[in-house]
C-alpha positions in Angstrom: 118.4 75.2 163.7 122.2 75.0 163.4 124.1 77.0 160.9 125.3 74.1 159.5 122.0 72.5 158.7 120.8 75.6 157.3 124.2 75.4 154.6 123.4 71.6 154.2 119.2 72.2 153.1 120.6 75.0 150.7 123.8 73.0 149.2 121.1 70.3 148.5 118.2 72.7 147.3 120.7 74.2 144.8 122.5 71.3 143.4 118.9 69.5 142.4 117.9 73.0 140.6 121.2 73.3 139.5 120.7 70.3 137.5 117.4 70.8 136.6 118.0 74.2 134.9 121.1 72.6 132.9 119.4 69.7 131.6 116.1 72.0 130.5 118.0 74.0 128.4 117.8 73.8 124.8 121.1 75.1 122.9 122.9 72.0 121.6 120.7 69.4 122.5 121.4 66.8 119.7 124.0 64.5 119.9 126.3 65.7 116.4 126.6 69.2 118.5 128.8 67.4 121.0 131.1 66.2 118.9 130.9 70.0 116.9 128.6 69.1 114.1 125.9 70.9 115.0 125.0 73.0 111.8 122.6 75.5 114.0 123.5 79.2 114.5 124.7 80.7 117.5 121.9 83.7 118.1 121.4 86.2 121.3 119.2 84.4 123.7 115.8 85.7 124.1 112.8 85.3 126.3 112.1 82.1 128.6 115.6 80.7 127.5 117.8 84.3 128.5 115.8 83.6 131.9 116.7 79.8 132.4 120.1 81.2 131.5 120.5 83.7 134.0 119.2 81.5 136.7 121.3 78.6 135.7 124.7 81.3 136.7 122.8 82.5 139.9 122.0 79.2 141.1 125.4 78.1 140.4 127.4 81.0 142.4 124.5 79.9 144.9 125.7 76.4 145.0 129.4 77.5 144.4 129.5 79.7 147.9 127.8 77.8 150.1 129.9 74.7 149.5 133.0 77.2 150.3 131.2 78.2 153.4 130.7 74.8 154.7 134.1 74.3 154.5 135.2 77.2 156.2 132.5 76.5 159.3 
């Protein structure tokens, strides 16, 4: 397989879990917290939610450096 297909599967790959892990998170998930209303408070994330969390960054510097390295090949 070609380089480039390889980049292609993985740009795809990450954007769909990329999206996945941001929607399935829970902080902020009724309407009034967009629009700053949300009366909840702001604690350390714990558990399942500190994992989603900290795959949600990796996936994104994932997706962030393999579109940069289509663009350079």
């Amino acid at each position: 397989m070609d380089i480039g297909v390889i980049l292609n599967i993985v740009v795809f790959a990450s954007a769909i879990l990329l999206v996945l892990l941001v929607l399935l998170q829970q902080r902020g998930a009724s309407l009034g917290a967009g629009f700053g209303g949300s009366g909840e408070l702001n604690t350390e994330r714990r558990g399942l939610e500190k994992s989603m969390y900290n795959a949600t960054i990796v996936i994104a510097v994932i997706f962030v450096l393999s579109i940069l390295s289509i663009l350079i090949i």
